[in-house]
N, C-alpha and C positions, 0 to 999 in steps of 0.2 A: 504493500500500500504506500502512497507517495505521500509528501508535504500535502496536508488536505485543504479540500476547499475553505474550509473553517482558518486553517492555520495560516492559506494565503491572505484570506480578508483581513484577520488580525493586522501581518504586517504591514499591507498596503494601510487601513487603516491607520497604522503607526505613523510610515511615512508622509500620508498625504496631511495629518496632523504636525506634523514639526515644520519649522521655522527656520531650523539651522542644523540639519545633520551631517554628522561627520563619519564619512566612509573608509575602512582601513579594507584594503583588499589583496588577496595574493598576487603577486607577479607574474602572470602567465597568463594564457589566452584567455581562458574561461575567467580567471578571479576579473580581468580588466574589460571582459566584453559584461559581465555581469554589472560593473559598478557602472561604465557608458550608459546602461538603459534606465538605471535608477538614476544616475546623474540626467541625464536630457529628460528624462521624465518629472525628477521635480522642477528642475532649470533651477536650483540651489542649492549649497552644501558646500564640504571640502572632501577630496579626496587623498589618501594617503597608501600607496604601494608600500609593502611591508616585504622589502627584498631580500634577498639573501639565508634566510630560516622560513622551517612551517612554521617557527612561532611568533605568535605577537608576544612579544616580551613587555614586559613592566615598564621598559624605557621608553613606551609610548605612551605613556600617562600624560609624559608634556606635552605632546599633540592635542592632547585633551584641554588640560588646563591653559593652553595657550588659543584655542580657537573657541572653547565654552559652547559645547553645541549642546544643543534640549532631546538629541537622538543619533543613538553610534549606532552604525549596522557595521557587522563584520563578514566578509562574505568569504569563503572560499580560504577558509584557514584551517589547518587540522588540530592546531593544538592552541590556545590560549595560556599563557602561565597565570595562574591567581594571585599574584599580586596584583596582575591588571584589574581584573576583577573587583580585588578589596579595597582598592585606591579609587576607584571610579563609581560614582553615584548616580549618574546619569543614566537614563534607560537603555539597555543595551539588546539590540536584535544580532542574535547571531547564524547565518545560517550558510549549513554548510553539508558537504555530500561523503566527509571522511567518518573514522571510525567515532560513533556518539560518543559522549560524554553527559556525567550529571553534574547539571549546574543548577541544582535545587536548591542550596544553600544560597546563592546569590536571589534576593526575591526580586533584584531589578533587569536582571537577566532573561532572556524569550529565546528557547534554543529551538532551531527549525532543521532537520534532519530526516531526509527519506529511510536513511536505515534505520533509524529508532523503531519504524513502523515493520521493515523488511531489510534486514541485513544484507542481501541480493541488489536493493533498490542505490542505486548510488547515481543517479541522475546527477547532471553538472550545474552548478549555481546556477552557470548562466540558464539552463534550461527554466531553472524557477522563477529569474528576473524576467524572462520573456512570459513566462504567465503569471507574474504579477504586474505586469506593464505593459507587457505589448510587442517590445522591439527594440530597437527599428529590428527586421524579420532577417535582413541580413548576415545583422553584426550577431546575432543570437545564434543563426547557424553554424558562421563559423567557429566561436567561441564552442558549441557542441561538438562539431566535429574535429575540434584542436583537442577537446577534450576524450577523441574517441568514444562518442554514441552519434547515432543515430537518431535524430529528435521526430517524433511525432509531425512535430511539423514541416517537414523536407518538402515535400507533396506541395506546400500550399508557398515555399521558396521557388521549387520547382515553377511553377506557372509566372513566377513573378521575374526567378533569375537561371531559367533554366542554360541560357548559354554560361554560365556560372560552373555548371556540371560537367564530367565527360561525359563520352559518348553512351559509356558503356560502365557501373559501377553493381559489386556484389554487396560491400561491405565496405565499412568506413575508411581503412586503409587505402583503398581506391582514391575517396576523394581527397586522401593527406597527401598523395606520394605521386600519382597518375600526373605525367607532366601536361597532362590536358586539362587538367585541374583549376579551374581559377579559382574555386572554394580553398584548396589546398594554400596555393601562391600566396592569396590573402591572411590564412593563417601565420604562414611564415613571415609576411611582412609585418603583423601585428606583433610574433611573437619577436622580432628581430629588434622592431621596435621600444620592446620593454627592458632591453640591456644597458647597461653604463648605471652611472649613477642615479639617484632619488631624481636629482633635480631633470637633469636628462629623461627619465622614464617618464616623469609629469607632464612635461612640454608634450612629449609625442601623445599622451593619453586625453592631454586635454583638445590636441589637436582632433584626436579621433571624435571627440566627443561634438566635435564641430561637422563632420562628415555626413555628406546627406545619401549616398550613395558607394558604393566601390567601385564604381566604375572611376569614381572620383581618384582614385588610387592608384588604378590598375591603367588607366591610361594618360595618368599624372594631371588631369583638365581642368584643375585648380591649384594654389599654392599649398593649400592643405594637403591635396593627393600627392602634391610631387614633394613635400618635407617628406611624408613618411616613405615615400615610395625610394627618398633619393639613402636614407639611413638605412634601408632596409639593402639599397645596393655597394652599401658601402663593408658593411657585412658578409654579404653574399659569397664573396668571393674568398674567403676567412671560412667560413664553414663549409665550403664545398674541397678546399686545401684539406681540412680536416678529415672531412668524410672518406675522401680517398688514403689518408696516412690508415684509418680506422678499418679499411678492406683490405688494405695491403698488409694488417697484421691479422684477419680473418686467419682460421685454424678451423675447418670443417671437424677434426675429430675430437676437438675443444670444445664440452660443453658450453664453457663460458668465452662472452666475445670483449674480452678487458684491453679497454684503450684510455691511460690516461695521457693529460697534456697539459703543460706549464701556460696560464695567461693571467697577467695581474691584473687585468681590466674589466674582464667580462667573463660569463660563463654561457655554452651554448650547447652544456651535459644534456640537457632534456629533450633539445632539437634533434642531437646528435644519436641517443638514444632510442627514438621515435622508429626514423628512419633505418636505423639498423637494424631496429626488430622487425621493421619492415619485409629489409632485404634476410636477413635468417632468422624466422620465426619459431625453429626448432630450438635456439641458444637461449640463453642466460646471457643478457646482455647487461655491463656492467662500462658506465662510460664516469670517469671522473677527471674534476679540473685540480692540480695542486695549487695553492696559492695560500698564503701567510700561512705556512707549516702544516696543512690538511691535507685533505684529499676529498673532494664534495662530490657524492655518486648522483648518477640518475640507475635505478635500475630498473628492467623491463623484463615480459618475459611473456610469449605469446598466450598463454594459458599452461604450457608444460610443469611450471613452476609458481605456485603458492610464496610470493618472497615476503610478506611479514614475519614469519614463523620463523625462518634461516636468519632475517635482517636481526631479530631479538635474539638468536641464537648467536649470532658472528658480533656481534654488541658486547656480550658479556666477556669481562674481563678486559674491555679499551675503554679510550677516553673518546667518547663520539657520542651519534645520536641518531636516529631514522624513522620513520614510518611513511603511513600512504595506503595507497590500493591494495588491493590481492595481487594485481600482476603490474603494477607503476608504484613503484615509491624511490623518496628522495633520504638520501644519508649525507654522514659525515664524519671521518676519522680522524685523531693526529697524524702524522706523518708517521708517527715513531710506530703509532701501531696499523700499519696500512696493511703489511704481510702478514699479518696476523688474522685481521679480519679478511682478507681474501683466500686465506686457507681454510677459516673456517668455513668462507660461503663454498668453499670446492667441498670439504668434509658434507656439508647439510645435504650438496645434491647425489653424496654417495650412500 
C-alpha cells in the first residue's frame, strides 16, 4: 500500500498553509526533481541540497535558525541524526522512500513513507511530489526514471513527450542508457548538474526551477537550457574518460566490478555505477571516489545480490558508514580500512 490518499492531503495541506518553508533535499535526480515541483508549486520557500552524506546532520540546525521558516519538509533523505530533531521546533514533514524509521517521540515531526505501509513499496519522492502537485509531468518522469521505476504515469508523458522516448523500450534501463534516449540525456544532464559545491548545485537547481520545458535544454533555446546544458558538457567528457578506465578493468570471472579513482572536486560514483550495472548486470558493482582519506562507494547490483545485509556485515569492525536500497546503496570507509571492507564484501558473496 503506498503514501495514502489521507497522508497526501495532510501534506499538501501543510504546504499550501505555510508562508515560509524551508526545503533540505538529497542531491541527486529524484531528491532535486522532487523539491522543483514543491518549489514552483508554492513559488516560495528556501531550498537546501544536503551533499555529500544520507545524512542531514545536526549542522543544519543553522539553516534553520538562520532563515526561520513556519515548515521544513525533508524529502528524499534516509537517515536524519536526532539532534536535528531535538534542536528544531518547527513543524517538520519528512518524506521519504528509504528504510522507515520511528519518529514518534518527536510530536512535531509527520513521517511519510510507502514502506511503512509495504516494505516492497519504495516509490521515488519525486513520484509522490508529482501526486501531490502535479508536475511539471516532465521533470517528474525523469527524476523517476533516474531513480529506476517506472511511474504510472509514462502513458500520459508519452502522448505529451513521446519523441522524448526510444523507439523501442522493455524496462527502465532502456530509457537510462539507450542512446536514443532523450529521457535518459536529460537525467544525466540534471544529474551532472548537481556536482561541485553547495553554492554551484543551487545556481543550477534554481535554474531548473525556472524551466518551462526540456526541450528548453536539450536544444539549448534559452539561457536557462544552455547554462545547464553547457555544465552538463563540461562534465561529459570527464565521465565518459572514466567509464572506459572502468571497462578496461572489467574481469568477467570477477564477481565484483571494483573501480576506484582519485578527484578532489567532485564525485560521479552513482552515474558511474548506474551505467555499469547496466553494461554487467550479472556483477556486484562496487565504484568508489578516494578523496580527504576515504573511499565513498556507490554500490549496485542487478537483483543477484541483496547488499544491505553484506554493507552491515563488511561495516563491522571499520571506521565508515552505509545504507540505501536492497540492490543501490551508498557507503563510506577510511582509507586505512578500505581492504578490509572489500574483502569482507568478496567473503558475504561467498
Amino acid at each position: 500500500m503506498p503514501v495514502t490518499d489521507k497522508e497526501l492531503t495532510e501534506i499538501k495541506a501543510a504546504l499550501d498553509a505555510s508562508a515560509r518553508p524551508l526545503f533540505f533535499f538529497d542531491d541527486d535526480c529524484d531528491g532535486v526533481t522532487s523539491f522543483v515541483q514543491l518549489y514552483r508549486y508554492k513559488k516560495d520557500g528556501r531550498g537546501v541540497p544536503v551533499k555529500a552524506s544520507p545524512v542531514l546532520e545536526e549542522k543544519y540546525v543553522r539553516k534553520v535558525e538562520e532563515y526561520e521558516p513556519d515548515l521544513i519538509i525533508i524529502m528524499d533523505k534516509p537517515v536524519v541524526e536526532e539532534e536535528f530533531f531535538d534542536k528544531v521546533q518547527t513543524p517538520i514533514i519528512w518524506l521519504d522512500h528509504h528504510k522507515p524509521h520511528d519518529v514518534s517521540k518527536w510530536k512535531n515531526v509527520s513521517y511519510y513513507n510507502p514502506r511503512i505501509h509495504d516494505d516492497k513499496d519504495n516509490l521515488p519522492t519525486t513520484y509522490w511530489a508529482y501526486k501531490l502537485v502535479g508536475g511539471p509531468l516532465w521533470l517528474a518522469t525523469v527524476g523517476a526514471v533516474a531513480d529506476w521505476h517506472l511511474p504510472d504515469y509514462l502513458d500520459a508523458f508519452k502522448e505529451e513527450y513521446g519523441d522524448l522516448l526510444p523507439p523501442a523500450y522493455n524496462k527502465v534501463e532502456d530509457l537510462l542508457f539507450n542512446e536514443e534516449s532523450k529521457v535518459g540525456k536529460l537525467a544525466r544532464i540534471i544529474s551532472f548538474n548537481l556536482k561541485g559545491t553547495v553554492g554551484d548545485t543551487m545556481k543550477s537547481v534554481l535554474v531548473l526551477t525556472r524551466i518551462e520545458t526540456p526541450y528548453e535544454i536539450l536544444g539549448q533555446t534559452t539561457p536557462r537550457g544552455k547554462y545547464l546544458f553547457k555544465k552538463y558538457q563540461r562534465l561529459a567528457d570527464k565521465y565518459d574518460a572514466l567509464l572506459l578506465r572502468a571497462k578496461e578493468e572489467f574481469n568477467e570471472n570477477d564477481p565484483i566490478l571494483l573501480f576506484t579513482y582519485e578527484d578532489d572536486q567532485m564525485s560521479l560514483t552513482s552515474d558511474l555505477s548506474n551505467e555499469l550495472l547496466y553494461l554487467y548486470p550479472e556483477h556486484l558493482i562496487m565504484i568508489a571516489r578516494k578523496h580527504n582519506g576515504e573511499y565513498k562507494y556507490s554500490l549496485r547490483s542487478a537483483g543477484k545480490y541483496a547488499i544491505p545485509p553484506m554493507l552491515e556485515k563488511a561495516l563491522e569492525g571499520v571506521e565508515g558508514y552505509g545504507g540505501g536500497h536492497t540492490y543501490a546503496c551508498g557507503g563510506c570507509v577510511k582509507e586505512r580500512d578500505n581492504e578490509k571492507f572489500v574483502e569482507a564484501i568478496r567473503a558475504e558473496l561467498k
